[in-house]
N, C-alpha and C positions, 0 to 999 in steps of 0.2 A: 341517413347513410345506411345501405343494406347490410347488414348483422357480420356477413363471413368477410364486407370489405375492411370495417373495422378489428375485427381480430385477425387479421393480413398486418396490417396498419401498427397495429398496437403490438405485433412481433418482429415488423421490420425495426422499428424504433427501439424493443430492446436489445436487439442482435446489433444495430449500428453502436448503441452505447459500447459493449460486451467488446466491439470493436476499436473503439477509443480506447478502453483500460485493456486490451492487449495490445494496442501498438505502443501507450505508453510502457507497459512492461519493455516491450522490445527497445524503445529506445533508451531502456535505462539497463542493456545488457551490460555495462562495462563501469556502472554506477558503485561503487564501492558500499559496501553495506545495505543494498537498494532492496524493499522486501516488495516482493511482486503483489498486485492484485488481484480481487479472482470476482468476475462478475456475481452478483445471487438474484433469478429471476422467481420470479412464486406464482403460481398459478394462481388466478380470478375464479369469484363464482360469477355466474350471471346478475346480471343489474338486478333482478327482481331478488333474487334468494340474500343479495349483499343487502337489500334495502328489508330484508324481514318481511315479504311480502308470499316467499315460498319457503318451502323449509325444504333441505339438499337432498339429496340423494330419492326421490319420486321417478326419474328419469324419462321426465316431458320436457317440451319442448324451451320450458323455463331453467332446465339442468343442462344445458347445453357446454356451459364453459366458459367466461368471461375473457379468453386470454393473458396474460402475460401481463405482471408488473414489475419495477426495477428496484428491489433493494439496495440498501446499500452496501457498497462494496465490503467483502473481506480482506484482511490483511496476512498476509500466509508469511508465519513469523516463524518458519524452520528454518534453523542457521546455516549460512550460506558455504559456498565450499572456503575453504583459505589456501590463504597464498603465501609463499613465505619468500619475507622482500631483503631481511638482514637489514633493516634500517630500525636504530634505536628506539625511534620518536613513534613507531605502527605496532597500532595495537589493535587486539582483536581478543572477542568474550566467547570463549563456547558456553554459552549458553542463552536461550532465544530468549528470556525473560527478561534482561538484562538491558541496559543503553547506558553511553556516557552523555554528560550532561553537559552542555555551553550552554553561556550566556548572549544575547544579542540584547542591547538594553535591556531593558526591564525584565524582559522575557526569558524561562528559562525553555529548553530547546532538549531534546533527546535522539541520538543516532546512534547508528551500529558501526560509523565508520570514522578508527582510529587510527586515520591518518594524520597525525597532529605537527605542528611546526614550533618552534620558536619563532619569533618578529624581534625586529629592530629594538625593543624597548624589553625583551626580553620575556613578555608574555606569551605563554604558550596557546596556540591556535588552530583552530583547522583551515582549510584552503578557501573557505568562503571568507575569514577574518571574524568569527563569534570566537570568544572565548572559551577554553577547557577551564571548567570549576575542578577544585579538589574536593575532599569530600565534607569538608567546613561551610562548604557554598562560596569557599572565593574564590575569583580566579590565580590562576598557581604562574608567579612572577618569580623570575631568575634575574642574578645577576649576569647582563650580556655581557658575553668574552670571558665568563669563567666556566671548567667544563661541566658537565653534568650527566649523573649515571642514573641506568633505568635500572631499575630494580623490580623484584620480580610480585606476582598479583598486582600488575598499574601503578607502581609508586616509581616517583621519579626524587634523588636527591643530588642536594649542591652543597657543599661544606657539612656543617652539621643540618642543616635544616631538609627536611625530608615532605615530599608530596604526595597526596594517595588520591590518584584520580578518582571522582564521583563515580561510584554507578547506583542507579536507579531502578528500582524494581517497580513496576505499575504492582496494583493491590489485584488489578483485574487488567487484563491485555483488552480489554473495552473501555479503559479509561485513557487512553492516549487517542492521538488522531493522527491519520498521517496527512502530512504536511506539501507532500511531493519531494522527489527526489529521496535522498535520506533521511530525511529527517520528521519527527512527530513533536506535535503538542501534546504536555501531558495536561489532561482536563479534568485531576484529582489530585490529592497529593499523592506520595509515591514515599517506597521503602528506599534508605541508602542501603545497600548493600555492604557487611564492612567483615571481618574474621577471616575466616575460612572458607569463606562461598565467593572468595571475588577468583572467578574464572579466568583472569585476564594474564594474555601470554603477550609477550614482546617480537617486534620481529615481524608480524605476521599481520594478513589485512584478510580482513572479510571480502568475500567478493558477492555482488548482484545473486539475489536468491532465483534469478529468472534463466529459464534451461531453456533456449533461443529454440531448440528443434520443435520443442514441446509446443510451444508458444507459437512459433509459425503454423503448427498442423492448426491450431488454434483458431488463427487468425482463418488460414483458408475453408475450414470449416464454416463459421461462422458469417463469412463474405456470401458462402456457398446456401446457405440457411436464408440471410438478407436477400440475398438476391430472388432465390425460391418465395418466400414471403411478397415479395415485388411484382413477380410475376402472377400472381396470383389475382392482387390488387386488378394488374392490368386485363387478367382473364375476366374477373367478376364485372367489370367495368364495361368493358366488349358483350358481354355479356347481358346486362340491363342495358345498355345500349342498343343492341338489336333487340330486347323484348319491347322496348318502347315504339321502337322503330313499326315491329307488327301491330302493334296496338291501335297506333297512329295510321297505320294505315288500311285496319278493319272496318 
C-alpha cells in the first residue's frame, strides 16, 4: 500500500474514533454527574526509526512521519456546574477528587451523581437500584415510614442512629476507570474521605461536565478532518490508478 495512502488511513480511523467519544459526550449532555472524554492522539515515527533501524531527526526520506495513533482516552474530572433541586435525598461534592460509593453485588462502583432514593425495604439507592454504602462499607438501611433528616457534609439520620455517606478519594485519578455513563471502577484501593474535607451539600445535583456548544464545534471539526483524510485516500488512489494505467500502456 503506497506510504501517503496509509497515513490518510491511519488519520481517518483516529478522527472517526475522536468521533465516537464526542457523540458519546453528547449524548450524555443531560447525564447527571457525567464527566466527558477527551480523545489523545500521538504522533508516530516512521516504521524504520520505531524499529531502531534510523535514528530521528536525519530528515530523509526515513523521517517522514509515521502518522497518527489512538491513546487512551482522558477523563476531564472538572466539577460540573450544579443545580439546585430542594429535594432532601440530592447530593452533590464540590470537589473533582471526590465520588460516592454503591454497591452492585460484589462490586464496589464510584459516581459523582447524588441522586439517591429510598426503596420499598427502606434501603437507600440511586436510580439504577446499586446501593449507597455509608462510610463503614454498608449499605445505609432505614426504618420505612418513619421520617428522616439530611444533615449537613452527606449524613443522613433517623431516631438516634445517624449515616455518613461514603466518599472515596482515588490515591491517583488514574486508578479508577470509567465505566460509561456515571459511573467508574476503582482499580486500587482508595482513601474514605471523613472530618472536615467531606464537601458534600444537600439539595443540589451535579450536572453533565459536557458544554454541548463546545462539543458540537468538535464534532464538526472533526467530521470535517475525517472527511479531508478520505478524500485524500480517494485522490492517491486515482492517482496510482492512472500511473498504472500509463505504464500499462507504454
Amino acid at each position: 500500500m503506497p506510504y501517503g495512502v496509509y497515513l490518510s488511513a491511519a488519520g481517518a480511523h483516529a478522527q472517526s474514533h475522536r468521533m465516537q467519544v464526542l457523540s458519546n459526550n453528547l449524548a450524555n449532555v443531560s447525564t447527571t454527574g457525567f464527566k466527558p472524554e477527551e480523545t489523545v492522539l500521538q504522533a508516530r515515527f516512521a516504521e524504520m526509526i520505531e524499529g531502531g533501524e534510523v535514528p530521528p531527526g536525519l530528515g530523509g526520506a526515513d523521517d517522514i512521519g509515521g502518522g497518527v495513533t489512538i491513546q487512551r482516552s482522558a477523563t476531564q474530572f472538572a466539577v460540573g456546574p450544579m443545580k439546585k433541586t430542594d429535594r432532601d435525598l440530592d447530593f452533590a461534592i464540590n470537589d473533582e477528587e471526590t465520588f460516592f460509593v454503591l454497591k452492585r453485588g460484589d462490586q464496589q462502583l464510584l459516581t459523582r451523581a447524588g441522586d439517591f432514593l429510598f426503596d420499598s425495604k427502606g434501603q437507600m439507592i440511586n436510580p439504577s437500584g446499586e446501593q449507597v454504602l455509608a462510610s463503614d462499607g454498608s449499605p445505609i438501611q432505614v426504618q420505612p415510614g418513619i421520617p428522616v433528616q439530611v444533615m449537613p457534609e452527606g449524613r443522613v439520620r433517623q431516631g438516634e442512629n445517624t449515616w455518613e455517606l461514603m466518599l472515596a478519594k482515588p490515591k491517583s485519578m488514574g486508578d479508577i476507570s470509567h465505566l460509561g455513563g456515571n459511573q467508574f471502577k476503582p482499580m486500587a484501593p482508595f482513601d474514605v474521605v471523613g472530618g472536615g474535607g467531606r464537601k458534600v451539600v444537600a439539595g443540589m445535583l451535579e450536572q453533565s461536565g459536557v458544554q454541548p456548544t463546545g462539543a458540537m464545534m468538535e464534532l464538526i471539526e472533526t467530521s470535517r478532518v475525517y472527511e479531508a483524510n478520505v478524500r485524500m485516500i480517494q485522490n492517491q488512489d486515482s492517482v496510482m490508478g492512472s500511473l498504472i494505467s500509463r505504464v500499462l500502456q507504454a
